[in-house]
N, C-alpha and C positions, 0 to 999 in steps of 0.2 A: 470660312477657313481658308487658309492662305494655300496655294498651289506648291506643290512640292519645290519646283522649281526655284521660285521664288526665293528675292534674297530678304530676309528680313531683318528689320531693326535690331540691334541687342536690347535688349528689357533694359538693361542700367540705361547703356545710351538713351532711351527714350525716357526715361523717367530723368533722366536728369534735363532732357532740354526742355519737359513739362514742367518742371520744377521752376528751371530758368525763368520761362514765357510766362510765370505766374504774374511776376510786378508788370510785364505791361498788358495782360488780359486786362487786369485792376484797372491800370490806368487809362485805357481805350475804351472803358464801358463807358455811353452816355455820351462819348466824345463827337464831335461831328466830323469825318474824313469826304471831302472832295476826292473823286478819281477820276483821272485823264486819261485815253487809251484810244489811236488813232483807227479809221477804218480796216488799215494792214491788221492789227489785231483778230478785227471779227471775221476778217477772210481768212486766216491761218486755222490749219488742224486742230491747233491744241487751245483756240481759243473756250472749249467749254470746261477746261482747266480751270482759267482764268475764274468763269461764273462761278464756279464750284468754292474759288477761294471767297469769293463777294459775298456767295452765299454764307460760308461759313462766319466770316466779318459780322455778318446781319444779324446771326446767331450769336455770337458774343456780345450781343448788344451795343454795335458800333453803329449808330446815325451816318449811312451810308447816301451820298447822291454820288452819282456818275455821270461822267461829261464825255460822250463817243464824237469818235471824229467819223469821216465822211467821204476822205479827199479818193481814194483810190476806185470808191466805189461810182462816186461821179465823171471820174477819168471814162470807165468802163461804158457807160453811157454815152460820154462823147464819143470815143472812142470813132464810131463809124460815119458820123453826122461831122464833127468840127475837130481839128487839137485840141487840150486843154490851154489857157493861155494865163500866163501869169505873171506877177508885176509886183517885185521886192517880197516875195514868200508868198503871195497872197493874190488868189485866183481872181479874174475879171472874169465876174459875173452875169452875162448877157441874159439872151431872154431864153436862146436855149439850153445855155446853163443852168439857168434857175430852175427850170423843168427837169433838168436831170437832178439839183438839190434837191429839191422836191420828192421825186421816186425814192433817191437813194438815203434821205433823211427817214422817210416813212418807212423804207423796206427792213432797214439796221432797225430801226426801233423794235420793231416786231419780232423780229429775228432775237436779240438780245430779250425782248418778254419773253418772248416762248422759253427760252433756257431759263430764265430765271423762276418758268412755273414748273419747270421738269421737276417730280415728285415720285419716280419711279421707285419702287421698293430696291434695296441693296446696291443702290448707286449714293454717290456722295452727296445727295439732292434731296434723301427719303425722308422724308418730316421736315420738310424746311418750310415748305406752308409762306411761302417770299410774295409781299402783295407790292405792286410796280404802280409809281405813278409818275405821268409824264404830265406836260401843259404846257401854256404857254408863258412859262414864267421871267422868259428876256425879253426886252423892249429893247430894241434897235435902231440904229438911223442911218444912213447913206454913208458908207466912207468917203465919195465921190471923187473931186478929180485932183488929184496928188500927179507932179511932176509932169501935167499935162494929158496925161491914161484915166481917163475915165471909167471906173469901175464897177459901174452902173448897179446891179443889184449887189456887191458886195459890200456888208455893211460893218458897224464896231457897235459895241455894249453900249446902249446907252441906261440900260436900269435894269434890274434885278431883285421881283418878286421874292425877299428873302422871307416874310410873313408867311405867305401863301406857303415855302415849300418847309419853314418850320411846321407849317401845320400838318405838313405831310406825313412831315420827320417824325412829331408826334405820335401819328398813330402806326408808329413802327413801320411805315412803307418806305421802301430803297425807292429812291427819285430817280428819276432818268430821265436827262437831258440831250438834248440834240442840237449840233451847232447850227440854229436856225433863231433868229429872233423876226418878232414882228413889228411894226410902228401902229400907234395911234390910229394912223389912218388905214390902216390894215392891208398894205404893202408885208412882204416877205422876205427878209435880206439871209444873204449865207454867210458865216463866222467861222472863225477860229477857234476851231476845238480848244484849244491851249487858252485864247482869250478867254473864253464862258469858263473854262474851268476855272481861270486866276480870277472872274471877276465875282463868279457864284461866293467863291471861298471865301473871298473879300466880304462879300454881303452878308454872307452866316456866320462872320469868323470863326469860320471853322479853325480846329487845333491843327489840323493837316491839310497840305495839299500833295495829294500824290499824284506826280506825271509817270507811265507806264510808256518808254520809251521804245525806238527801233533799235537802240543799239548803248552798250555800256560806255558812260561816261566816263574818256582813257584821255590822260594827258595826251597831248598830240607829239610830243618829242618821248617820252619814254615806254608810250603806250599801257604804261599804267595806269590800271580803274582809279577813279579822284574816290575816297570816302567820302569827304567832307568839305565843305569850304563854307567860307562867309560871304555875305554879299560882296563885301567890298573886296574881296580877293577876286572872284568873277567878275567882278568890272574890272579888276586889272589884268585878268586870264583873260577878258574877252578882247581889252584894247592890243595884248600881246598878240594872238593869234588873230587878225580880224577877219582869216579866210575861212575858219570854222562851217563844215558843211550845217545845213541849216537843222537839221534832224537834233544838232549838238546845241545849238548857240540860240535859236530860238525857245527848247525848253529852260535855257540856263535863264534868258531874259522873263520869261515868268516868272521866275523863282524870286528873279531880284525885284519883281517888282510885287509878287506877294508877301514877300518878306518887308517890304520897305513900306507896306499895308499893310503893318498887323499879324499876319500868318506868322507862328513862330519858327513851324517847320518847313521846309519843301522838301519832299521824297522825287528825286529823279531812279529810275526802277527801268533798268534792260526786260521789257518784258517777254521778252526770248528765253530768260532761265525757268526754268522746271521750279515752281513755288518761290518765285524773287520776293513778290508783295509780302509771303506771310514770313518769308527769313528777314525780310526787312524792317516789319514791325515788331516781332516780336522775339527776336536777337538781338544781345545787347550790340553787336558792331556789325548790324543787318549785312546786306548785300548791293545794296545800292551805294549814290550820292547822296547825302544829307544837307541840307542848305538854311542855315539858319543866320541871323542878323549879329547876333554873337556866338563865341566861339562854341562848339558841342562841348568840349573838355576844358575846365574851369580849375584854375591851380586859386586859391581864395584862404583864407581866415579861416577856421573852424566857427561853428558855433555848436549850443546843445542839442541844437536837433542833430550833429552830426554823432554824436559819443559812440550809439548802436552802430552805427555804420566803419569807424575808428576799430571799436572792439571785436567785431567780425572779421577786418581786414590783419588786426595784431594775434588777435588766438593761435593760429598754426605756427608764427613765428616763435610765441612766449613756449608753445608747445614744445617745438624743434630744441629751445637754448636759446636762439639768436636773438632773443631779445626780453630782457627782465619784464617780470609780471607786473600789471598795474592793476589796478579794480575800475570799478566803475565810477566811484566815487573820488579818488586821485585827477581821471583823467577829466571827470567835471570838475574839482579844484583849478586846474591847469589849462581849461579848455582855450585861456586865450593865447597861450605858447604854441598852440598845433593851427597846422597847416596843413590844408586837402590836395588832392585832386580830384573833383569830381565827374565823372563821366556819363553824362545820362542819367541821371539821379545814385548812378553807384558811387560807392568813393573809392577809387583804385588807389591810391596814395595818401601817407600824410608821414609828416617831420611834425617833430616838436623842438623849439628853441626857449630854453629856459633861459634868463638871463638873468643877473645879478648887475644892476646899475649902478650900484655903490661901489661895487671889486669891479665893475667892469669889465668881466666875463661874462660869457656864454656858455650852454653845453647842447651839445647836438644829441638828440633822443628818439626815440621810437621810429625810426626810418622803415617806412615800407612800402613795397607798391606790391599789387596783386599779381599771383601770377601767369595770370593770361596777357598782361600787360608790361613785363618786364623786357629787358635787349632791347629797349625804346626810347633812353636816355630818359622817361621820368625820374628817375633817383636821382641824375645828374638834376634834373629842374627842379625838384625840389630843395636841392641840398644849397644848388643856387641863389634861390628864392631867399630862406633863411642864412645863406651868407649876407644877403644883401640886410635881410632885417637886422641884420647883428652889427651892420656898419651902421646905419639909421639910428640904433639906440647907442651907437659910441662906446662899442665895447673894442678892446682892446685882442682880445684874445675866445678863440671856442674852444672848448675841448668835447673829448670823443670815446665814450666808454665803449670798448667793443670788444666780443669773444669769436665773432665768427668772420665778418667783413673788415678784419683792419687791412688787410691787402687794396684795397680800395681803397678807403679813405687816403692812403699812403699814395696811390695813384692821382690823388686828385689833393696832393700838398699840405695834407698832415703830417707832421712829424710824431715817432714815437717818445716818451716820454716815461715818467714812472710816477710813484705817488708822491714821490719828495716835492716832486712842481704841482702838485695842487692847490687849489685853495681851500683854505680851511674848510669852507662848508661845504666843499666835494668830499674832501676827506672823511670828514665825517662818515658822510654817504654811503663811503666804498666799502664795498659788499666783497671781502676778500674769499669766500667760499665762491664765488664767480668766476673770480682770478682774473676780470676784464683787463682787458690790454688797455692802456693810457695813450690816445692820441691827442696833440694839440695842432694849433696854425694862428697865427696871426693875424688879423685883421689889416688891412692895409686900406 
């Protein structure tokens, strides 16, 4: 029972964002998730937060490994003995370095088991029953000596055991990795958390790779959070800014390079916010960066797997007036006049352009976009889109039945009109108990 104090959820509000997080519970069961999350993590107060949300992931049936980083804890070690010393991001690894890799790989591990077995009753843990396996599942080799620095035990991925840790994944135990690989010859090199994380993901192709960052990924000139980008927009963010503190520019360079291998997604996650990872999987326009090879939001063709998705996004409007009823069966007759926007598997928009190739018109139809998605200029993209198809098939002219938005369409170079300039077979059509306003425009 909740403390008086306490501020609690409204019931709608929660039941509506459980309602939400239903399609991607669905779609995350069975999946494989890579997570990345630096030493700073496991030394922060609120990192049994963090287990708590893993744990919860593990339960939803998400094939869970984790890749922990190392760096701060190693520092600490040195700390009294030597400096840390380091060379283009990436520490040189002496002999009593290694010795501190070593302590401080073994200590996180342990540390991070222990919470993952916490089972106490009426803590967020109580029945989670979470079995950990760890091994040796990276092969390693010498980075060695670059630009003259020799970096003696620190080394790069040279292979990854994805067999062994499917069969882990199998019997439902969360993996846990440490950035330490071995050699053949049973030498011991120290890694980059972020490498083993991009190259594990790599190996399992996994659906996700999530990096759990120090800090939110903010444009550098407006200091606003990035949602989204594609690779190739990051290779030209990174050539713009090439002064990027490294905490920013070296998870962006995983991303691009998991992505340009396969990964479809990369989750960059400020893991400073209070439940970032689960608002970010399981919200449709999360809280983090999203990083995929093509774009997240897809303006494309309809097709019939789209009609459900279509008839969801038009009911409130055919409801409201603003826009005539179609059945389900009309808008599979027509499905190739419509045009989406897809967002994450939703469809927040779509237009329909009907066209008459012999008259050589057009008519612009069922305009919508969602509205959590609206004051975003999609109506301007879509209405675009289908101007541009209506020049393509060499129509002459669109026209535009409307009862509620003709002030718009007029803003964006409609002219009104009446029924005397229609075309016969609009004419027809028109539904004078509607009383639609008659807009046209010109194709130019």
């Amino acid at each position: 029972m909740n403390h008086p104090t306490q501020t609690m959820t409204p019931p709608n509000e929660f039941v509506n964002w459980f309602r939400s997080s239903s399609p991607y519970i669905h779609a995350h069961r069975n999946k494989t998730f890579v997570i990345s999350f630096g030493g700073e993590a496991v030394l922060a107060a609120d990192f049994e937060h963090h287990v708590h949300d893993f744990a919860l992931l593990n339960s939803l049936g998400i094939r869970l490994v984790l890749v922990h980083g190392i760096r701060p804890q190693i520092d600490q070690r040195l700390h009294n003995s030597a400096p840390p010393r380091f060379h283009n991001h990436l520490r040189i690894t002496d002999d009593l370095a290694l010795q501190a890799v070593k302590e401080a790989a073994g200590l996180v591990r342990v540390e991070i088991e222990a919470l993952l077995s916490l089972g106490l009753a009426n803590s967020p843990m109580a029945g989670a029953k979470i079995k950990v396996a760890s091994g040796n599942f990276v092969t390693a080799k010498p980075l060695g000596v670059i630009d003259g620095i020799d970096y003696c035990h620190t080394g790069e991925v040279r292979r990854i055991d994805s067999e062994a840790i499917h069969q882990q994944l199998d019997q439902d135990n969360v993996v846990l990795i440490s950035p330490i690989g071995y050699s053949p010859s049973g030498e011991i090199f120290n890694l980059s958390a972020e490498q083993v994380a991009t190259a594990v993901a790599i190996a399992l192709k996994a659906e996700k790779l999530v990096l759990l960052t120090e800090q939110s990924c903010c444009h550098p000139d407006s200091g606003k959070p990035i949602q989204q980008m594609t690779t190739a927009e990051i290779s030209a963010f990174l050539d713009k800014h090439p002064n990027l503190h490294e905490t920013m520019s070296q998870p962006l360079k995983a991303a691009i390079h998991a992505c340009n291998s396969g990964i479809a997604r990369v989750h960059l996650i400020d893991r400073t916010q209070n439940g970032a990872l689960l608002l970010e999987l399981f919200t449709r326009d999360g809280i983090g960066t999203l990083i995929s090879s093509n774009p997240f939001e897809d303006l494309r063709p309809a097709s019939l797997h789209d009609i459900g998705g279509i008839l969801e996004l038009i009911k409130p409007l055919e409801q409201q007036g603003v826009l005539a009823k179609r059945s389900r069966e009309k808008i599979e007759m027509e499905i190739a006049d419509y045009f989406i926007i897809e967002r994450d598997g939703l469809i927040i928009g779509c237009i329909a352009l009907h066209a008459d190739l012999q008259r050589h018109f057009g008519v612009i139809a069922c305009l919508a976009v969602h509205p959590d998605y609206r004051r975003s200029a999609r109506a301007n993209r879509l209405l675009d889109y289908a101007s541009r198809k209506a020049k393509q098939l060499n129509l002459k002219k669109i026209f535009v039945l409307s009862t509620q938005t003709v002030h718009w369409f007029i803003e964006r170079g409609f002219l009104s009109s009446d029924i005397t300039n229609l075309p016969e077979p609009l004419k027809a059509l028109y539904n004078p108990q509607r009383n639609s306003k008659i807009l046209c425009k010109d194709i130019e």
